[in-house]
mmCIF file as gemmi writes it, N, C-alpha and C atoms, coordinates in Angstrom:
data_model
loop_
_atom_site.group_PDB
_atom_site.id
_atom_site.type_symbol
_atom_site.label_atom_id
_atom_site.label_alt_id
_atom_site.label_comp_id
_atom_site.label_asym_id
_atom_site.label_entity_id
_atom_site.label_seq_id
_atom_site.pdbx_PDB_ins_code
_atom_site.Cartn_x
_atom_site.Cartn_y
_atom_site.Cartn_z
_atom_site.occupancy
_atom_site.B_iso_or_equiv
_atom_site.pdbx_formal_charge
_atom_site.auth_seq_id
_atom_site.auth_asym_id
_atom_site.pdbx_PDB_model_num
ATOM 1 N N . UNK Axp A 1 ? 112.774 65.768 147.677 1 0 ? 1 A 1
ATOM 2 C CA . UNK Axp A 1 ? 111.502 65.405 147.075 1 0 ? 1 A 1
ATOM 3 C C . UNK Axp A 1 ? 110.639 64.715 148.116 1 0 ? 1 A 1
ATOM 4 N N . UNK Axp A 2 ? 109.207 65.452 148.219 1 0 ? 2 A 1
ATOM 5 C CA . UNK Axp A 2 ? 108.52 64.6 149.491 1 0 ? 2 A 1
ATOM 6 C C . UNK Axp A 2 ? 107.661 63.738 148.617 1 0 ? 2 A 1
ATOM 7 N N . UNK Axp A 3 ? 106.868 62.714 149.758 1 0 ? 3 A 1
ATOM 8 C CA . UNK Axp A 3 ? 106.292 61.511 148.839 1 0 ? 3 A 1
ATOM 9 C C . UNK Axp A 3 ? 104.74 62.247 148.635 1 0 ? 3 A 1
ATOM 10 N N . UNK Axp A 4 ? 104.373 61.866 147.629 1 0 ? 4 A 1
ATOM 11 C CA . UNK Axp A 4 ? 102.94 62.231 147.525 1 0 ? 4 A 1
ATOM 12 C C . UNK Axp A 4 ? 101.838 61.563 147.934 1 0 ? 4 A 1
ATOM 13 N N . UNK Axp A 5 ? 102.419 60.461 147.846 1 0 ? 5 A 1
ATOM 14 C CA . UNK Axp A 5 ? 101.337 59.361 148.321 1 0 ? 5 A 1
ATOM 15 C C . UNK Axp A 5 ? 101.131 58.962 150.005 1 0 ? 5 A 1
ATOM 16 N N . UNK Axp A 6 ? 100.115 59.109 150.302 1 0 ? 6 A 1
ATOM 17 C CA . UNK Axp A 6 ? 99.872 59.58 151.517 1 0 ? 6 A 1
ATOM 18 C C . UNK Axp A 6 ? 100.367 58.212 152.793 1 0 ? 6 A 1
ATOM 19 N N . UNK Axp A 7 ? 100.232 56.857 152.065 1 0 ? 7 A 1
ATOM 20 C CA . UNK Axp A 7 ? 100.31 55.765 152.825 1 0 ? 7 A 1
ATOM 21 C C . UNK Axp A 7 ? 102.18 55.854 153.164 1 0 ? 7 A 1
ATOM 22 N N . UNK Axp A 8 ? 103.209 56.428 151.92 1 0 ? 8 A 1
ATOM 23 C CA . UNK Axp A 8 ? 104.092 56.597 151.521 1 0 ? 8 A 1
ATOM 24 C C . UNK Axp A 8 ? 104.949 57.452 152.903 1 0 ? 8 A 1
ATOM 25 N N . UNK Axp A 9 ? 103.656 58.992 152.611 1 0 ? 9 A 1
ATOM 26 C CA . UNK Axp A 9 ? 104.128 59.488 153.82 1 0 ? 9 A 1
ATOM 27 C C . UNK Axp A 9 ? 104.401 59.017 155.441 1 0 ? 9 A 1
ATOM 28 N N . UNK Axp A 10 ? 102.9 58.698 155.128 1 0 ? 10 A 1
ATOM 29 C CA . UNK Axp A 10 ? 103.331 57.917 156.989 1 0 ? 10 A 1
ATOM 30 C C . UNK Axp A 10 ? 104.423 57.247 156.871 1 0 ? 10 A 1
ATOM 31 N N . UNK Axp A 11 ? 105.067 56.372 155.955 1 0 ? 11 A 1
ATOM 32 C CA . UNK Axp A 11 ? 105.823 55.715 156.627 1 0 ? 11 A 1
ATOM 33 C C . UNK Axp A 11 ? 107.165 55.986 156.51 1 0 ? 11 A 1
ATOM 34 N N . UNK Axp A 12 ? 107.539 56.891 155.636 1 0 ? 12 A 1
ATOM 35 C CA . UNK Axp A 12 ? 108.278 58.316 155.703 1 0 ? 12 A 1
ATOM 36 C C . UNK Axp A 12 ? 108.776 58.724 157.046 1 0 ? 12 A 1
ATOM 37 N N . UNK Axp A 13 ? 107.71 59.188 157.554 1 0 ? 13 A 1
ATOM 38 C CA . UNK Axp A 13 ? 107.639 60.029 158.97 1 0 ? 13 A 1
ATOM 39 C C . UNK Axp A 13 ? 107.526 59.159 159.914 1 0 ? 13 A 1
ATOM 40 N N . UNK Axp A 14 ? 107.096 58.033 160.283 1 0 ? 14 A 1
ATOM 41 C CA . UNK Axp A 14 ? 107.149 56.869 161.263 1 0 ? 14 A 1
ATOM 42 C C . UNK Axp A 14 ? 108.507 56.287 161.364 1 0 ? 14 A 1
ATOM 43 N N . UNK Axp A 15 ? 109.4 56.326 160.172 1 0 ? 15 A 1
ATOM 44 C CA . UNK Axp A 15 ? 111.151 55.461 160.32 1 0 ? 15 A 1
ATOM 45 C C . UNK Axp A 15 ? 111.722 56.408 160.604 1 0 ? 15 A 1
ATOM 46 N N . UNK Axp A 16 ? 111.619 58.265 160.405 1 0 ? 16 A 1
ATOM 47 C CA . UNK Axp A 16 ? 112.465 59.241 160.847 1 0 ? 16 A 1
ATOM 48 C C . UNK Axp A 16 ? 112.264 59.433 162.457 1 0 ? 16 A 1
ATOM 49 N N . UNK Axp A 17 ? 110.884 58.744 162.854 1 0 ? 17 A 1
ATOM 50 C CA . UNK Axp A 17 ? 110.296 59.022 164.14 1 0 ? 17 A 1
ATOM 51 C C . UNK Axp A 17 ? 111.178 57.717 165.072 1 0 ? 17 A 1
ATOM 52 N N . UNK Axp A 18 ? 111.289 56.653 164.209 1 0 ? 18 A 1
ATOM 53 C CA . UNK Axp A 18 ? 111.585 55.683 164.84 1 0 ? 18 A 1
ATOM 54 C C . UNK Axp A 18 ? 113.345 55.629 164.893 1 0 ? 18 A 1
ATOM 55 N N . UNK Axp A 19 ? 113.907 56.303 163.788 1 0 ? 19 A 1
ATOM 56 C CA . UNK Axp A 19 ? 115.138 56.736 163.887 1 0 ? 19 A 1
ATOM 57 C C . UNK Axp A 19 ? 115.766 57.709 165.284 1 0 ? 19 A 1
ATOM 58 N N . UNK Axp A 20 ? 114.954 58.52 165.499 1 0 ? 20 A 1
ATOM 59 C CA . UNK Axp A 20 ? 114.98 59.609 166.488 1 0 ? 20 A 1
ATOM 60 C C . UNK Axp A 20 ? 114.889 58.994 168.116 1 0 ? 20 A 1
ATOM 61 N N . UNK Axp A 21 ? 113.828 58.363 168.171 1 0 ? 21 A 1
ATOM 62 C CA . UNK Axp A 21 ? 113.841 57.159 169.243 1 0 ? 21 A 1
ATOM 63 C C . UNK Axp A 21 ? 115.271 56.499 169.365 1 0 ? 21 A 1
ATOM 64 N N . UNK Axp A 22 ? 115.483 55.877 168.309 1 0 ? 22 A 1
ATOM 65 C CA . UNK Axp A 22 ? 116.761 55.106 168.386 1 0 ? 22 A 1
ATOM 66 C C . UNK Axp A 22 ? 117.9 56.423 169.228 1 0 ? 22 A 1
ATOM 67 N N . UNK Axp A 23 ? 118.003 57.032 168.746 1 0 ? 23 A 1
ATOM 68 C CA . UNK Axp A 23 ? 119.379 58.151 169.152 1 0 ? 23 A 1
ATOM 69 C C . UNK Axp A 23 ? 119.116 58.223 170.802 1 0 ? 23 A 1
ATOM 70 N N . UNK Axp A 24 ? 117.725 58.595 170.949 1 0 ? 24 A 1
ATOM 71 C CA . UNK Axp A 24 ? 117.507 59.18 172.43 1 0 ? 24 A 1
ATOM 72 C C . UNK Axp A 24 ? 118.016 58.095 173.44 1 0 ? 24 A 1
ATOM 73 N N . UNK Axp A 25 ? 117.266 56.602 173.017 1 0 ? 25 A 1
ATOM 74 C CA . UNK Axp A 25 ? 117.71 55.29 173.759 1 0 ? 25 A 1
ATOM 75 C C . UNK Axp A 25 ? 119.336 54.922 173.553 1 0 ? 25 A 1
ATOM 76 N N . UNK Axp A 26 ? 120.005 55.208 172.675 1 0 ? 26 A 1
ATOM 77 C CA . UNK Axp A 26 ? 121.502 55.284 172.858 1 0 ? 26 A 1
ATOM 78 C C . UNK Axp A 26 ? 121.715 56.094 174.067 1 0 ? 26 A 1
ATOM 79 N N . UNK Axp A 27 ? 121.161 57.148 173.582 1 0 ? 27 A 1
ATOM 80 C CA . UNK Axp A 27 ? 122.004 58.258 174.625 1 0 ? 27 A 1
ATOM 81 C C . UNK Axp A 27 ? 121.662 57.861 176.01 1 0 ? 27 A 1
ATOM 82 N N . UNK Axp A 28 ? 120.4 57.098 176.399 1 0 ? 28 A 1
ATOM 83 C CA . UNK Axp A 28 ? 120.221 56.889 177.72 1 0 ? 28 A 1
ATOM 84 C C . UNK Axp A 28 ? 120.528 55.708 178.149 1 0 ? 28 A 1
ATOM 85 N N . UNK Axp A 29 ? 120.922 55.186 176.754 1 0 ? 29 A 1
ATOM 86 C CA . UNK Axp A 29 ? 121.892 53.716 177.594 1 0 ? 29 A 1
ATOM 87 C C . UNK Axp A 29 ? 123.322 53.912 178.012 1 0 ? 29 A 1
ATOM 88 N N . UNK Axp A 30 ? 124.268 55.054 177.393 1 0 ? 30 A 1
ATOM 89 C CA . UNK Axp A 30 ? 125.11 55.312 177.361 1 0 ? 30 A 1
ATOM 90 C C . UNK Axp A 30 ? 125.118 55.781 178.614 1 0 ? 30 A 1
ATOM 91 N N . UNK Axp A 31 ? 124.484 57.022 179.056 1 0 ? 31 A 1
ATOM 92 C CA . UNK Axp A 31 ? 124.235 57.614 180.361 1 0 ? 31 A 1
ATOM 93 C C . UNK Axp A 31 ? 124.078 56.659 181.543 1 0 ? 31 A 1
ATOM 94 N N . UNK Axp A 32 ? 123.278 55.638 181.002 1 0 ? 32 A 1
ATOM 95 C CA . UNK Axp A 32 ? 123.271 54.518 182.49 1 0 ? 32 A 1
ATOM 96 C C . UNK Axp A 32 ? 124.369 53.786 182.732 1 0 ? 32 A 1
ATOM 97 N N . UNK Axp A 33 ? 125.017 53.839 181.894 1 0 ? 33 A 1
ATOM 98 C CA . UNK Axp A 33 ? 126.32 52.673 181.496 1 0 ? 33 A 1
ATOM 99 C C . UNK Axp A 33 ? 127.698 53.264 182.339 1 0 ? 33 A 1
ATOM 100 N N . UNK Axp A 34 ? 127.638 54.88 181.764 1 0 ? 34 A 1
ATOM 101 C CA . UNK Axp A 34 ? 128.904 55.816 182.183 1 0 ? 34 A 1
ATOM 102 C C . UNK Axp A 34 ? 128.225 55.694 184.488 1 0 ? 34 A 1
ATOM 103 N N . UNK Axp A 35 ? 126.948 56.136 184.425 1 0 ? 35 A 1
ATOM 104 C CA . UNK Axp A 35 ? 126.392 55.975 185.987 1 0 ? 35 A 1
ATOM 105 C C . UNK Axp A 35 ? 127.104 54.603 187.014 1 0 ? 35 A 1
ATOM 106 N N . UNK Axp A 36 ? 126.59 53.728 186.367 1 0 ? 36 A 1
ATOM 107 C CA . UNK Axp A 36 ? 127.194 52.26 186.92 1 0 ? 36 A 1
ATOM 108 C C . UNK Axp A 36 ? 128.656 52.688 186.997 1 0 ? 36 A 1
ATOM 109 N N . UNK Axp A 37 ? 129.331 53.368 186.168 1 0 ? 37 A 1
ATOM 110 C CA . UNK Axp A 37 ? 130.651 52.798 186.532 1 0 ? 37 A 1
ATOM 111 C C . UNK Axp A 37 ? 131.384 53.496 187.824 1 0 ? 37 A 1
ATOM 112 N N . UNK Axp A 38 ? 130.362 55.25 187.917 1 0 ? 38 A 1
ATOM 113 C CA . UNK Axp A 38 ? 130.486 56.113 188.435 1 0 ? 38 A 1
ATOM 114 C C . UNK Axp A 38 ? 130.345 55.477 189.662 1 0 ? 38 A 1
ATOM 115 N N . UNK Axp A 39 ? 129.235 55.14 190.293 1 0 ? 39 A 1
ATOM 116 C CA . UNK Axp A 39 ? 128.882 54.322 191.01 1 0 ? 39 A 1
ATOM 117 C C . UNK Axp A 39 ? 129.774 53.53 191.915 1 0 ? 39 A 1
ATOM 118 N N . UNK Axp A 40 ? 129.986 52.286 190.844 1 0 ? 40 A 1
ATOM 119 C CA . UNK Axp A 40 ? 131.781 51.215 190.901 1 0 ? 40 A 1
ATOM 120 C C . UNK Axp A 40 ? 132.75 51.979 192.016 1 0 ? 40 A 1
ATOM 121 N N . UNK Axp A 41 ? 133.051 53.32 191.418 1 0 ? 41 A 1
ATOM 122 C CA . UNK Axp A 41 ? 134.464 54.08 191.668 1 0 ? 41 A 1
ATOM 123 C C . UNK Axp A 41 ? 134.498 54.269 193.072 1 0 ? 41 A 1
ATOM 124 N N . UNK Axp A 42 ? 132.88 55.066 193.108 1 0 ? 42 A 1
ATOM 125 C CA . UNK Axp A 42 ? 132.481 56.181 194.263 1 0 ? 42 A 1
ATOM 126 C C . UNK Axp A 42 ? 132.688 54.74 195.747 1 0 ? 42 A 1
ATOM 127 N N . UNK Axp A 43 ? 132.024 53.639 195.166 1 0 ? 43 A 1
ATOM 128 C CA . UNK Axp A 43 ? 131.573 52.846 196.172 1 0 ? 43 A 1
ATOM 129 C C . UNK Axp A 43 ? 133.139 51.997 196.638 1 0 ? 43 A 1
ATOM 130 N N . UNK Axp A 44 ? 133.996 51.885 195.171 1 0 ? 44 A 1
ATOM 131 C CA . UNK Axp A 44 ? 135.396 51.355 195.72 1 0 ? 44 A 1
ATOM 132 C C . UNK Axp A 44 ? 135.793 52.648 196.708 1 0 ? 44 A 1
ATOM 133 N N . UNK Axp A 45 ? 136.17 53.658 196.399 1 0 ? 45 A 1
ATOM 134 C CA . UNK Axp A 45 ? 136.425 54.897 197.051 1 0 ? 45 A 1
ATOM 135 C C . UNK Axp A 45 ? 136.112 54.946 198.103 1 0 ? 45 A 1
ATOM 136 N N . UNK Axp A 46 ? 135.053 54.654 198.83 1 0 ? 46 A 1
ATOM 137 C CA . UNK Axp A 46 ? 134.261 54.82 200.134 1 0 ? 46 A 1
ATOM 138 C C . UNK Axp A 46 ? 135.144 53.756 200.947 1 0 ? 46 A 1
ATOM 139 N N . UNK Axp A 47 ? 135.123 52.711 200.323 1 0 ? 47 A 1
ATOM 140 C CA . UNK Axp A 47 ? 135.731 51.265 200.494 1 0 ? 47 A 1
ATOM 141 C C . UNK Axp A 47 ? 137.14 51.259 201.041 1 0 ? 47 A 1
ATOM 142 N N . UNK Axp A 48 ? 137.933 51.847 200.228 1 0 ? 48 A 1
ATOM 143 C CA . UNK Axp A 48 ? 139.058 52.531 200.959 1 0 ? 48 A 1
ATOM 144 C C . UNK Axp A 48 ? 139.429 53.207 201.532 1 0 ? 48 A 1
ATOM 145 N N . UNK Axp A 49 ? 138.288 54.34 201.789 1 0 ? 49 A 1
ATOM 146 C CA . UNK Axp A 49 ? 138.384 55.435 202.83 1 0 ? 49 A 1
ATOM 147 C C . UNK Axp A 49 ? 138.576 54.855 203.916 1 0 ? 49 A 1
ATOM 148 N N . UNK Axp A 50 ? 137.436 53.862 204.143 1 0 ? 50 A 1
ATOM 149 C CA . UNK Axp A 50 ? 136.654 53.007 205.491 1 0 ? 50 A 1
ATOM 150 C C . UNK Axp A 50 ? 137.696 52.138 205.968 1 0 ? 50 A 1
ATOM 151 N N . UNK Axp A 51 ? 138.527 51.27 204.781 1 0 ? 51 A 1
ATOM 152 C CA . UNK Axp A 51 ? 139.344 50.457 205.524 1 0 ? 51 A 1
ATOM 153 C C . UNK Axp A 51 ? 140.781 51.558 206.109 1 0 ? 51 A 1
ATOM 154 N N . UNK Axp A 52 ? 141.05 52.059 205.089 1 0 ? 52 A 1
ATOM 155 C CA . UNK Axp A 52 ? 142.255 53.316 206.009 1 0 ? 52 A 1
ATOM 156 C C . UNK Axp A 52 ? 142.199 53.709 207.209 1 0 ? 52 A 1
ATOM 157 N N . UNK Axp A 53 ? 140.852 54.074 207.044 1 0 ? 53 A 1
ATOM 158 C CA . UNK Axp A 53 ? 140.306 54.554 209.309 1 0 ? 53 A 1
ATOM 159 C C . UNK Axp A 53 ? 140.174 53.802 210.177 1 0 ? 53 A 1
ATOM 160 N N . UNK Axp A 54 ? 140.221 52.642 209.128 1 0 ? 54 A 1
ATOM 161 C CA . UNK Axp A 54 ? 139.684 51.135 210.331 1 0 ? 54 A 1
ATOM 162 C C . UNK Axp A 54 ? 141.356 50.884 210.895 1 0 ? 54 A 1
ATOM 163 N N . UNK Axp A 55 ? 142.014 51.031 209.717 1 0 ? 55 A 1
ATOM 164 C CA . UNK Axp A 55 ? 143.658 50.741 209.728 1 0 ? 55 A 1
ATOM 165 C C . UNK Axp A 55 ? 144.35 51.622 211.016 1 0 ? 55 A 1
ATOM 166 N N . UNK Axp A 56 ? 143.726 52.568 211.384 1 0 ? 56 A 1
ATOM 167 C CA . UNK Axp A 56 ? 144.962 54.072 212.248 1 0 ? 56 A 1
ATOM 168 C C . UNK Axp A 56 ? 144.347 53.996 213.577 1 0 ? 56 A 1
């Protein structure tokens, strides 16, 4: 059932709009979150490469 009343609508369509927002900003906090850690690994990784060669 849609709303008839027009003030009704907007705000209808403004919390599904603002719902939708919400999902996208999860997903791109999530994405920055999983990056950093990627990051963490790559940069420990390097870290140990460097001291191994420093080691021989």
């Amino acid at each position: 059932m849609h709303p008839t009343d027009p003030l009704e609508r907007a705000l209808v369509r403004s919390t599904c709009s603002e719902a939708y927002l919400d999902d996208i900003t999860a997903g791109y906090v999530k994405m920055l979150d999983t990056s950093v850690q990627v990051n963490k690994l790559v940069v420990h990784e390097e870290w140990t490469e460097s001291s191994e060669m420093a080691a021989k």
